[in-house]
N, C-alpha and C positions, 0 to 999 in steps of 0.2 A: 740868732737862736740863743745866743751864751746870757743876752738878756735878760730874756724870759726862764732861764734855769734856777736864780735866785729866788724869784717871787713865788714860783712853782713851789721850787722845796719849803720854802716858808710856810706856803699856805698848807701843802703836804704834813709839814712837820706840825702845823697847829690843827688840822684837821684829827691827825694819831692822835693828838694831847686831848683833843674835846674827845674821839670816841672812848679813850681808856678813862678819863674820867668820869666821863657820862655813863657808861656800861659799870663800873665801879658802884657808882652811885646808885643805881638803879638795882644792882644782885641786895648791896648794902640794907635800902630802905625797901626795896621789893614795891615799888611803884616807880608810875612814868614820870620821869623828869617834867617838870615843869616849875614855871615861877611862882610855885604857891607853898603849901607846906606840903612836904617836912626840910624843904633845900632852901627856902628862904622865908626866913622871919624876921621880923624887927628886934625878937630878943637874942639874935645873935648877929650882930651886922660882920664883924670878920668872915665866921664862918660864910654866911651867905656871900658876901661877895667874891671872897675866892672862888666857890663854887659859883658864881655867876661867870665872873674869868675864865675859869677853866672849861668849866661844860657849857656855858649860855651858847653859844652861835652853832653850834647844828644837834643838841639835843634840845635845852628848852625852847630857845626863840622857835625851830621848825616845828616843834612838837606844837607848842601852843598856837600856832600861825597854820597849823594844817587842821588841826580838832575848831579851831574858830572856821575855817574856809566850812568845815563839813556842818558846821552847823549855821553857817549865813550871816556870821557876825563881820565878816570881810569880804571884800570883792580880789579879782583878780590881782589889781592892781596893788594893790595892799598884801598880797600874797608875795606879790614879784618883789615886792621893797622890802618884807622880812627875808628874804633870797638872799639878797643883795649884800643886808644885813648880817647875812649869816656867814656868808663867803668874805664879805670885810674884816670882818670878826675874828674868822678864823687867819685869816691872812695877818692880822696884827698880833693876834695871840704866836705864831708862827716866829716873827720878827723877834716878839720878846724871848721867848722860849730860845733861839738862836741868840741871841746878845747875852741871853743869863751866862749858856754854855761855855761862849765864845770868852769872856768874862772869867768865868771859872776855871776853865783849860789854863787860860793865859797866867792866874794865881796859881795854881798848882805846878806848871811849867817854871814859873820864877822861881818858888821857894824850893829852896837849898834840903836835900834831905841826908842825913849823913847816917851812915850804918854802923 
């Protein structure tokens, strides 16, 4: 069991990180996320890709992978691989968001602070 508690929290931990960005973004611009405008453009590629990073695996990729199912532009199978997609996603995004931390504690722990 003590295995599976890692990948869990990770994937936990990047799951929080997509909905507070995605929900963020979405009060922000006052539309559904998705990979078009106003969250990704070519005249702005940092911005866009962070927010690909942050919010892409369970607001855009599902958003835009369930509005294509509803309207016929994908089959089942193709539904079930942006799934997949999204849960990997969020499981990586998880991993980093824990090593940034982990990373940062560790800095802040070393350095000397005198009063």
């Amino acid at each position: 069991m003590d295995l599976m508690l890692l990948p869990l929290y990770a994937f936990a931990v990047g799951l929080t990180a997509c909905g507070l960005a995605g929900s963020a973004m979405e009060i922000v611009c006052g539309g559904r996320l998705a990979f078009a405008e106003p969250y990704v453009t070519p005249a702005h590629i940092v911005r866009s890709l962070a927010v690909t990073a942050c919010a892409g695996p369970f607001f855009m990729l599902t958003n835009d992978a369930l509005a294509a199912r509803r309207e016929g532009r994908i089959g089942t199978l193709a539904l079930l691989s942006c799934g997949c997609t999204a849960i990997a996603w969020a499981l990586a995004l998880g991993i980093v968001l824990i090593t940034i931390a982990s990373w940062a504690t560790g800095l802040l722990s070393s350095a000397e602070f005198s009063a």
